[in-house]
Structure formats: structure tokens, C-alpha cells
C-alpha positions, 0 to 999 in steps of 0.5 A: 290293617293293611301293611304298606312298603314302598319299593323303588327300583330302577326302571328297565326302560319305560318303552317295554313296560307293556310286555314286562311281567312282576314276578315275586314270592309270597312268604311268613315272617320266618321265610317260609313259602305262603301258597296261593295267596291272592295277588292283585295288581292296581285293582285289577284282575286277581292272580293266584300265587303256586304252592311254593308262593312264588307269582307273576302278574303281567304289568300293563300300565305305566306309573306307580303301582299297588301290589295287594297280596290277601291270605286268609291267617295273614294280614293284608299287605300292600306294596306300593312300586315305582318304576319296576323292572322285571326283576322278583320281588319278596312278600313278607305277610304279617300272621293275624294273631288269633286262630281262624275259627276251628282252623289253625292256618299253617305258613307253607300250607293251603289255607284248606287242605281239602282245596288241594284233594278236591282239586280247586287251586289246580282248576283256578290255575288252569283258569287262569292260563286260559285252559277252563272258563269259571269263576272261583271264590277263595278263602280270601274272599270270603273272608273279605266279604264276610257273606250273611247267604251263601248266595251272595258271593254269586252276586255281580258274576258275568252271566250268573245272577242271583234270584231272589225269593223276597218272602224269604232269603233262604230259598234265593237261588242261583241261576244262569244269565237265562234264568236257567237253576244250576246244579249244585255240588256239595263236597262232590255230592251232586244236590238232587230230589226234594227237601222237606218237601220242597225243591234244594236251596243252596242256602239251606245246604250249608252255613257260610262260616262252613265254607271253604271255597266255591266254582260256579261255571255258567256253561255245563261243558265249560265245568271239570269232566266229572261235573258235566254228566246229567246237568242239561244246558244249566250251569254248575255250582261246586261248593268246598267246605271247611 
């Protein structure tokens, strides 16, 4: 269950609530920095805390505000905001009392370390400010939509879709807005050539329990450098494992 704080502050001035940016820190119950955690303001589009915990999220509607924060090892926490000034405010996020699968999650480190090598959170920064165009799919997410089919978490992307194979669901693939069959990576390893006779299907390369994280870009160019070679005019599929 989700934990609900109510914090009242004075208002700045309601004249300048458009402009105004919510800033905060993310930490355990110990004090302790929590990085990139998800942070989401009133529903709206999700923002991704730094290394040292700390977020800022722009305030583009007046009233009250709901401030959801989701980490994978912690439990949801939402704060509910009245009348907010640009002042920085504390997360504390609850530990869920049970070890994640085979992975013990550490308060101050990323979720998976590997995430941080491989340079996803750097890529999804950059995203955010503007410098690359993708989507990325967190830890948090898939914990919270629990996917049977890796395919799943491409559903309802702007300009990618899923197609489906209704013999069987393991040979869905996931393709461009053009119908066009992306390039898939797996842990850096470009998914070429044939399987069992057959073409790759992303859902057979690996379980979701097995994954960490995912980036699809629906343009080649719009994809990291090192991604971009050999790929044609389809999209790219990065996928990070545990």
C-alpha cells in the first residue's frame, strides 16, 4: 500500500505557478539517498530522480497536487501538496520487507547495477532534457505492470505497436508505426540470423522475470551511436537484463 503525507506550505503566489519547479530528494528511512527513483506529478509525465536522489519536476497546474514517487525494493509512496512554493522538499520511502527475487536492493544504489555500466539512466536523462527522443521502461515499471510477454511492455508506445501472432504469442514482435520488424539487443549483443529454424522472437530471447529494463527508439538515428550501424530505416530495441 501506497504511503499517503499531506504537506501544507505557503503559497509563493498563485501568479507564478506556471513557472514554478518542485524540487525534492528521494531518500530511505535512515536518510539515506535513493537513486532514480520514479517520479510523477498528478499523473503526468515521469521524471527520474539523479544518483544523489535529488528531482525536479516543473508545476504546470494550479490546486492541489499528488506527488507519486515508485522504486523497485520500496514502497509506493504518494504525497499530496497544497499550495507549494519552490521550495525542496524530503521523500522518505518505506523498504518492502522481502528480498526482490535474487536481488537484494541496496538504499543509495541503482536498483541494477548493470543499468549504470550499460548507460541506461545516463541515456533516460538525456531524454528527458531533450538531447535523445526514446522510450525507456524502468525497473518500476515492470515491476508494476508484472508482464506475462516481454512484448507487453511496447504496448500503447507513440509509433511502435505490437504484432501479434494469435497462433502463438511468443512469436509476437515488435515493429515500427510502418510495420517495419526492429533490431533487438540483448545485453549489447546485436539478435541476428536464425533460430531453430526460424527467424528471433523477442519473447523467446528471454523471460521477463530476467529483465531489467528496456529502450526502444522508433527511429534507427534517434538511437545511441553505437546502436545505429547495420539497422535500416527500422527501430532499435535495447533490452538490459538482471
Amino acid at each position: 500500500m501506497a504511503l499517503i503525507g499531506m504537506l501544507l506550505l505557503v503559497s509563493a503566489g498563485a501568479g507564478a505557478q506556471e513557472s514554478r519547479v518542485l524540487r525534492g530528494t528521494v531518500v530511505d528511512p535512515t536518510g539515506v539517498a535513493l537513486s532514480y527513483a520514479n517520479v510523477q506529478l498528478n499523473g503526468g509525465r515521469r521524471s527520474l530522480a539523479d544518483d544523489s536522489g535529488r528531482f525536479q519536476v516543473p508545476i504546470t497546474v494550479r490546486g492541489e497536487l499528488r506527488l507519486l514517487v515508485r522504486r523497485i525494493g520500496f514502497e509506493p509512496t504518494e504525497l499530496r501538496l497544497v499550495d507549494v512554493p519552490d521550495t525542496s522538499i524530503r521523500v522518505e520511502m518505506r523498504p518492502v520487507p522481502l528480498q526482490l527475487r535474487t536481488v537484494t536492493v541496496e538504499a543509495g544504489l541503482s536498483p541494477f547495477r548493470s543499468l549504470d555500466t550499460q548507460g541506461f539512466y545516463r541515456r533516460m536523462q538525456e531524454s528527458e532534457r531533450g538531447f535523445t527522443r526514446g522510450h525507456f521502461i524502468t525497473p518500476e515499471d515492470i515491476a508494476f505492470r508484472n508482464p506475462v510477454r516481454l512484448t507487453q511492455l511496447a504496448e500503447g508506445l507513440p509509433s511502435v505497436r505490437v504484432q501479434h501472432n494469435l497462433l502463438n504469442p511468443l512469436l509476437d514482435a515488435i515493429v515500427g508505426s510502418d510495420g517495419c520488424r526492429m533490431t533487438v539487443y540483448l545485453d549489447r549483443v546485436r539478435i541476428v540470423g536464425r533460430l531453430s529454424g526460424r527467424d528471433d522472437f523477442v519473447n523467446e530471447l528471454v523471460t521477463t522475470t530476467h529483465i531489467a529494463a528496456m529502450e526502444i527508439y522508433s527511429r534507427p538515428l534517434a538511437a545511441p551511436p553505437e546502436y545505429q550501424a547495420l539497422n535500416g530505416t527500422c527501430g532499435v530495441v535495447l533490452i538490459w537484463t538482471k
